[in-house]
C-alpha positions in Angstrom: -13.0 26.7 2.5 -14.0 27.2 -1.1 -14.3 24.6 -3.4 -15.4 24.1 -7.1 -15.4 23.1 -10.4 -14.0 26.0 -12.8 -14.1 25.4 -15.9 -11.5 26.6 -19.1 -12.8 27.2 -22.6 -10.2 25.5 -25.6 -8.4 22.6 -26.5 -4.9 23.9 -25.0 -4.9 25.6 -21.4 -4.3 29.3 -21.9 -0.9 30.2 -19.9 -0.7 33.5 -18.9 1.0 32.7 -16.0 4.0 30.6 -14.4 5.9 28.1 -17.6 9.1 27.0 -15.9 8.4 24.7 -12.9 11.3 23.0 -10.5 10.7 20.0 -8.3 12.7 19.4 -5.4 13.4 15.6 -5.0 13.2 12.8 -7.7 12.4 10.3 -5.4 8.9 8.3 -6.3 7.1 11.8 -5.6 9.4 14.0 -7.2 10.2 12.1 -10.6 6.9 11.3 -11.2 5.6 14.5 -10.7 8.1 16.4 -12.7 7.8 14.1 -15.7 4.2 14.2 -15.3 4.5 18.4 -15.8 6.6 18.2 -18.5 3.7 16.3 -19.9 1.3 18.5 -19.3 3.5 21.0 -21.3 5.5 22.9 -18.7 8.9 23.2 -18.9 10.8 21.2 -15.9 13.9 21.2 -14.0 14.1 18.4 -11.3 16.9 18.7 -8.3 18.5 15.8 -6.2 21.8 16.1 -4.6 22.1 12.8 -5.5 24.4 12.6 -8.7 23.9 9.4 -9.4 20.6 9.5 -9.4 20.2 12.5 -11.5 22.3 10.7 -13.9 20.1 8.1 -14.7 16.9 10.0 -14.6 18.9 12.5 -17.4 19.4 9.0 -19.2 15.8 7.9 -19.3 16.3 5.6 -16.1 14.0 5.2 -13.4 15.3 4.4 -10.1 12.3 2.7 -9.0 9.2 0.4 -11.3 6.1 2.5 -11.5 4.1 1.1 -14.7 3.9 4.0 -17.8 6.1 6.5 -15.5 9.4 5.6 -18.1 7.4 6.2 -21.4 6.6 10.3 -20.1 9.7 9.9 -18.7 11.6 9.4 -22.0 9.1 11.3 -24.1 10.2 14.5 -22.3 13.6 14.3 -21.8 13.4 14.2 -25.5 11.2 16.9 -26.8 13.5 19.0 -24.3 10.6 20.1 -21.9 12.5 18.0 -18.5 16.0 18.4 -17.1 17.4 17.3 -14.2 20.5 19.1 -11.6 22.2 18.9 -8.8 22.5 22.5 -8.6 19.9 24.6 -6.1 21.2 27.8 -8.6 20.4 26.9 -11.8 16.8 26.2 -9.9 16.6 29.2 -8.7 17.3 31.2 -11.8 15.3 28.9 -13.7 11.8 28.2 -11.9 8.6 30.5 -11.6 7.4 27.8 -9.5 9.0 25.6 -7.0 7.6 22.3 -5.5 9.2 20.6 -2.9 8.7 16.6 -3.2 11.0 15.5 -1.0 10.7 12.3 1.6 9.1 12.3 4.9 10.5 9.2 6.3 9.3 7.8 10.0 12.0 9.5 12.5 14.8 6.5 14.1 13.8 7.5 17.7 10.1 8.1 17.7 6.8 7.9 15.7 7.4 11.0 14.4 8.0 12.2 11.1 12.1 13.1 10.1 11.6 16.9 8.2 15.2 16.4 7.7 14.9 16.9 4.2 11.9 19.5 4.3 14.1 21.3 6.5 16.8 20.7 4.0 15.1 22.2 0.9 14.0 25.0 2.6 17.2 25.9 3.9 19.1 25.6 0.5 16.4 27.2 -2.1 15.4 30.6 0.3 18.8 31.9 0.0 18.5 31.8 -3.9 15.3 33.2 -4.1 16.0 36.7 -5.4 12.7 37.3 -7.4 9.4 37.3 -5.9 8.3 33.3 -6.3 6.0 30.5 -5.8 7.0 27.3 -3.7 4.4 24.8 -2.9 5.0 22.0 -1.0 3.9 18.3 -1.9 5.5 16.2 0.5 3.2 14.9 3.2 4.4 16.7 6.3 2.7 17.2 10.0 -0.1 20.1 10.5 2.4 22.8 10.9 5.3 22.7 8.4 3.9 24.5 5.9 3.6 27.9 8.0 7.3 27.1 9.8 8.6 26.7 6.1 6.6 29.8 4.9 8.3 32.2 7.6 11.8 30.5 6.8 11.8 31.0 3.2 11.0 34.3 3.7 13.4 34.8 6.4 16.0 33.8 3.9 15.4 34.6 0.9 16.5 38.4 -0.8 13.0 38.7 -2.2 11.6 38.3 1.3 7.8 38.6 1.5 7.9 37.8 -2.3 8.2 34.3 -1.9 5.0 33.3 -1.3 4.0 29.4 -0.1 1.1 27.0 -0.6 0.9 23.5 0.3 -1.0 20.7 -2.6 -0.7 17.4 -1.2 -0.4 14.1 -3.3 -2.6 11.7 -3.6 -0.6 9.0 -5.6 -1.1 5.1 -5.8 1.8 3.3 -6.2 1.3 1.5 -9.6 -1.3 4.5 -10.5 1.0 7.2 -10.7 0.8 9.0 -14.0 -2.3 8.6 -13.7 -3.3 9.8 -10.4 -0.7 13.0 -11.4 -2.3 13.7 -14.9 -5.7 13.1 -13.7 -6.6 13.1 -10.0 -9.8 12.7 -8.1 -8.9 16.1 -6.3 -6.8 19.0 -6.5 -5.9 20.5 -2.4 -4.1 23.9 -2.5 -3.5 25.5 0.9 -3.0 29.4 0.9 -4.1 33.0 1.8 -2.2 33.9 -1.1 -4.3 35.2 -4.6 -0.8 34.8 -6.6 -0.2 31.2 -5.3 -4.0 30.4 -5.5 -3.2 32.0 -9.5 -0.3 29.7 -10.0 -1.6 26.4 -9.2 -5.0 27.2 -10.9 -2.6 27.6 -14.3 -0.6 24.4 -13.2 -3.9 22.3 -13.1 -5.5 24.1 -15.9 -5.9 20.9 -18.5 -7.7 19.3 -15.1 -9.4 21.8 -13.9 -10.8 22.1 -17.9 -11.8 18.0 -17.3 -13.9 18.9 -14.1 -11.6 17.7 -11.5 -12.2 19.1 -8.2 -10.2 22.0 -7.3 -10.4 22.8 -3.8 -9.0 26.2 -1.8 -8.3 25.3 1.6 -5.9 27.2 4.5 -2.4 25.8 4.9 -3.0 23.6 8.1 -6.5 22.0 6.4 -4.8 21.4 3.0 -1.6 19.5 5.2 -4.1 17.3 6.9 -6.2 16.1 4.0 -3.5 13.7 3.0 -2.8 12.2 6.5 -7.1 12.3 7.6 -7.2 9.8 4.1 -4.4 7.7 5.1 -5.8 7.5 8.7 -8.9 6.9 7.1 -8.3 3.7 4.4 -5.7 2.5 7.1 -8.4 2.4 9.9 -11.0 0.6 6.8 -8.3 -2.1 6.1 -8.0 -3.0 9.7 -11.4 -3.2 10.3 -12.1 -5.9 8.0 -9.2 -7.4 9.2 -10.4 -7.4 12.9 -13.7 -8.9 11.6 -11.5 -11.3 9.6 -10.1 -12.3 12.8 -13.8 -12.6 14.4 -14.6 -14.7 11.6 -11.8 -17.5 11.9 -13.4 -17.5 15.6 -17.0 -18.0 14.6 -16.5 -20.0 11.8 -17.3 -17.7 9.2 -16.1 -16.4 5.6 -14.8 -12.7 5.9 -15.0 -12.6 2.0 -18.3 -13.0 2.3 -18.8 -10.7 5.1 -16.6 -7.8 3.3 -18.7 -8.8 0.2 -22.1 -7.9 1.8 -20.8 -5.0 3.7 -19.9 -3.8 -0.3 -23.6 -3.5 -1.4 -23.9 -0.8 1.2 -23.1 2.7 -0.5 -22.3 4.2 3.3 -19.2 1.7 3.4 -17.7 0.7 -0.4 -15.9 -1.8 -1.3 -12.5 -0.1 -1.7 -10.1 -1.1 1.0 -12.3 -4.0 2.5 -10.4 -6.6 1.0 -9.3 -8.9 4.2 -5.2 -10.0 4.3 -2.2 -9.5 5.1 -2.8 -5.8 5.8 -0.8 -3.0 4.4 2.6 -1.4 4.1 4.2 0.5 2.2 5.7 4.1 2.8 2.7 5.8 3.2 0.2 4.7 5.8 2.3 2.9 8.3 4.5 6.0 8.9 1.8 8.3 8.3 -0.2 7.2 10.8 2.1 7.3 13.4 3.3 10.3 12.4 -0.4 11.9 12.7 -0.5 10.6 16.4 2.8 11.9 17.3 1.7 15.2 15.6 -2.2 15.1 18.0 0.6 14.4 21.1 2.2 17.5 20.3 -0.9 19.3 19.9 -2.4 18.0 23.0 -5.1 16.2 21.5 -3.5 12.4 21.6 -6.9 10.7 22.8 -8.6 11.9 19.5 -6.3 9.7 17.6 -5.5 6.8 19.9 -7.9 4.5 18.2 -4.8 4.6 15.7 -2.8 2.4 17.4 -5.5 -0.3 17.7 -5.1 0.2 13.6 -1.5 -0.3 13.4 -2.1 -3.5 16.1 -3.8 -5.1 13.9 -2.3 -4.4 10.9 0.7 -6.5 12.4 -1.2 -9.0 14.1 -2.3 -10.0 10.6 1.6 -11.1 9.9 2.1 -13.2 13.4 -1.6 -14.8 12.0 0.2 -15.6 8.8 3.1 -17.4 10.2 0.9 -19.1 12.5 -1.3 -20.7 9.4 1.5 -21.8 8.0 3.3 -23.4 10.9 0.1 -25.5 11.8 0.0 -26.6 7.7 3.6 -27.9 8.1 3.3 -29.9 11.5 4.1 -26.8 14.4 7.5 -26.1 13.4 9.7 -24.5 10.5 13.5 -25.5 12.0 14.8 -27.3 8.7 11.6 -26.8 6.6 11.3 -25.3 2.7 8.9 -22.9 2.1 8.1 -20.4 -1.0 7.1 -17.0 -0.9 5.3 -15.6 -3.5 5.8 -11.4 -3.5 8.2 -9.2 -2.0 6.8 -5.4 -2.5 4.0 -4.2 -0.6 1.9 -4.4 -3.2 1.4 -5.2 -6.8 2.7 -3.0 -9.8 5.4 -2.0 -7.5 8.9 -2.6 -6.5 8.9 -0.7 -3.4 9.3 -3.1 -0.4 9.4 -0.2 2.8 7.9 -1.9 5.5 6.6 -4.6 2.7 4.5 -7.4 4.7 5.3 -10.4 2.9 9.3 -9.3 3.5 8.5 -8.9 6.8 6.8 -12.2 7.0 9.3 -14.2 5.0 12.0 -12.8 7.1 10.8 -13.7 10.5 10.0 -17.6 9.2 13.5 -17.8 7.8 14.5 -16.8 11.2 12.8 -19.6 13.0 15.0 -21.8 11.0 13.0 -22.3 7.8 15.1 -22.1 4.0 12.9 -19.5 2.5 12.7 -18.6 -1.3 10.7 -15.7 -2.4 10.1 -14.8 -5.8 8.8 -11.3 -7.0 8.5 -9.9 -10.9 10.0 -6.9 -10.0 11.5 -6.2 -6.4 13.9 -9.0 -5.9 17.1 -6.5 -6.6 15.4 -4.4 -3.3 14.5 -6.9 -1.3 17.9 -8.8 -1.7 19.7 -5.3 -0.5 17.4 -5.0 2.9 17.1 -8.9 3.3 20.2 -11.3 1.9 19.5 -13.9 4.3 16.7 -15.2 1.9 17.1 -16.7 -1.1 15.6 -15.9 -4.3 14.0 -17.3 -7.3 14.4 -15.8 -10.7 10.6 -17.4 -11.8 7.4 -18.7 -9.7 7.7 -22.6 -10.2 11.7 -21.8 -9.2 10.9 -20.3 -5.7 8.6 -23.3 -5.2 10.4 -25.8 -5.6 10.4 -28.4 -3.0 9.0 -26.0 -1.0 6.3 -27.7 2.0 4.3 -25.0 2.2 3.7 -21.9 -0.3 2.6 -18.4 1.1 0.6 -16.1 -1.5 1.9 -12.2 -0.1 1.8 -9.7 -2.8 -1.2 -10.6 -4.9 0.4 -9.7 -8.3 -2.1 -11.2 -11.5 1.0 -13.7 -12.3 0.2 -15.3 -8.7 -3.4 -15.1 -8.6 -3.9 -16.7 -12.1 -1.2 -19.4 -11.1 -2.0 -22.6 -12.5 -2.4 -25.3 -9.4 -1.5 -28.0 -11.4 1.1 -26.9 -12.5 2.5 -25.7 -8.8 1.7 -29.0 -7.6 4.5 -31.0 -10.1 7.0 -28.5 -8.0 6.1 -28.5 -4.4 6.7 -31.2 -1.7 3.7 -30.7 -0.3 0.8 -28.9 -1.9 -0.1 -26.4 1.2 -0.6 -23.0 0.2 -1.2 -19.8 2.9 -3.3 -17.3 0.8 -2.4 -13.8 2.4 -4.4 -11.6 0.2 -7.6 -13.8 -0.3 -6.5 -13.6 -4.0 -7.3 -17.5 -5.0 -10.3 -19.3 -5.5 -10.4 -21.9 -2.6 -13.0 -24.1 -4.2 -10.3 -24.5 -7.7 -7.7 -25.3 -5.7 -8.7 -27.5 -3.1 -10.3 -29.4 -5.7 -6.8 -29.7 -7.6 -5.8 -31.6 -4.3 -4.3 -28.6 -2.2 -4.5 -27.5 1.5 -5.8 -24.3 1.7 -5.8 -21.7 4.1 -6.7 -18.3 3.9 -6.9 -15.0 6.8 -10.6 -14.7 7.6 -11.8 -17.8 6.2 -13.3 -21.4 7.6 
């Protein structure tokens, strides 16, 4: 593997390469990265086979909240440098470059990952392909695809070997995504190929120029860098969580613990922050989708400490419900409570496998009237969940409520006034889910507190 820092003289990147890049898929992936290009000065064609939704991204509107991503969004579409299509021709004919953002969903029947749409792209841009090209996948795909996808493409494609692949995977927080686009910690490209190793060097020129990281790899290293760090942060947030789970035993403060296990440069403090646990589209069905991937392979023990991860990622819901059945007297058959959060996580309106959803759903199931409240992904969650009600404001979805459950620690919630909450609630019991309140403030403002990992 060779990795380093190149540097590139000048206030503009010089271009003497690929100009006109396409991205395949506008999902969250796809839009941001294509307006994110156009940004960086390219000129951008982004495909769906979605009309609709090419329609509103050619409008300026985003089919999904991700803070900033509308401003580049708009900015491009009019200084002319982003377009959007439904046509896999006009991409073709267009594009020097080709990246392929599409999803990587968790497969219906197994842990697996569904390359339906991999399979998908692949199938419709080879044939097109007439001039020798660059694709490079971004979608997070199992050790494997990229090489299957190479051989197809240039199977199918008229310019045969001259469609060349790489694979770059993304590194993108949700909430963080300009930013993580326009300025990474790391650039991954996987090839044997000089011309594809060329293209993306010009891509990520104004990076490159800022001393990001810019890192050669092989195709099958370069595909698992993404999944090792999801397995990674995944396996981090589940251990605290285990030791918030010893802690509730022993008597002890897991903040506290987590806080001294900080100070020690060997661990961090990034992902040690005890909760709920996480969700998302990422690391849920990325992690199960590595150890379906080791099955194949024939190396599933290396990667069976993953399940343990994923166990206690969802005993950290059942935990939840628990706290806040024993606040309200062992029962929730006729009982209000208020949910604060729907999305996974702050700065987000995605709600895939979103644990406060997951944890207002199942207590509205055991017979509880359950109002949730979320600043941004009430129109998603009310799709995937219309059994529960929903609050247009926070004092609204608490209302009467005898018990309050903190799930998505957005800064409205954790700078919520107590007093205030209190003139609106039944009872004042509050579950903190994501240890995002100061127990000392509000217990002193006459509440019951409870919080995972904590006496």
């Amino acid at each position: 593997m060779v990795a380093d820092k190149q540097r590139v003289s000048g206030a503009e990147p010089t271009r003497t390469g690929p100009s006109r890049i396409s991205v395949i898929g506008t999902g969250y992936l796809g839009a941001t990265h294509a307006a994110c290009m156009a940004e960086l000065g390219f000129d951008v064609l982004g495909l769906d086979v979605d009309q609709a939704k090419i329609d509103a991204l050619s409008s300026g509107q985003l089919p999904f909240y991700e803070p900033g991503l509308e401003e580049v969004l708009t900015r491009n579409l009019a200084n002319g440098r982003l377009r959007f299509t439904t046509s896999y021709d006009e991409v073709a004919e267009f594009a020097d470059v080709h990246f392929i953002c599409v999803g990587t969903p968790q497969r219906g029947d197994s842990n697996a990952a569904d390359l339906t749409y991999v399979e998908s792209a692949v199938e419709s841009l080879g044939p097109r392909l007439a001039r020798p090209t660059v694709v490079i996948g971004k979608s997070t795909v199992p050790v494997g695809t990229a090489a299957c996808s190479a051989a197809r493409l240039q199977t199918l494609a008229p310019a045969g070997d001259g469609v060349e692949v790489g694979w770059s995977p993304e590194f993108l927080r949700e909430g963080f995504g300009v930013e993580d686009t326009l300025r990474p910690n790391r650039i991954v490209i996987g090839t044997d190929s000089p011309r594809v190793e060329a293209a993306m060097r010009e891509i990520s020129a104004a990076q490159i120029e800022q001393n990001i990281p810019f890192l050669v790899t092989d195709l099958q290293t370069a595909e698992l860098v993404k999944v090792a760090a999801n397995a990674f942060l995944a396996t981090k947030i589940s251990f605290i969580n285990a030791m918030a789970e010893v802690s509730e035993a022993a008597g002890a403060d897991v903040m506290q613990l987590a806080q001294a296990l900080s100070y020690d440069d060997r661990i961090g403090g990034k992902f040690l922050g005890p909760g709920l646990g996480f969700g998302g589209g990422c690391l849920p069905k990325d992690i199960r989708a590595f150890m379906a991937r080791a099955d194949e392979l024939g190396v599933e023990p290396a990667l069976s400490f993953l399940r343990e991860v994923d166990a206690i990622n969802q005993r950290r819901r059942a935990r939840t419900i628990d706290i806040a059945r024993t606040l309200i007297g062992g029962g929730f058959a006729g009982r209000t409570v208020g949910v604060l959060g729907a999305s996974f996580k702050p700065n987000s309106d995605d709600i895939r496998d979103s644990p406060a959803l997951d944890v207002a759903s199942t207590i509205s199931s055991l017979g509880a009237t359950v109002t949730v409240y979320d600043p941004e992904a009430l129109d998603n969650a009310r799709q995937v969940h219309p059994e529960l009600n929903y609050a247009h404001s926070m004092l609204e979805a608490v209302r009467d409520a005898e018990v309050v459950l903190l799930l998505t620690d957005w800064a409205e919630f954790r700078d919520a006034d107590p007093d205030e909450l209190a003139k609106m609630v039944a009872e004042p019991h509050i579950v903190d889910g994501r240890n995002a309140l100061d127990p000392t403030h509000w217990r002193a403002r006459g509440w019951t507190y409870r919080a995972l990992g904590r006496p």
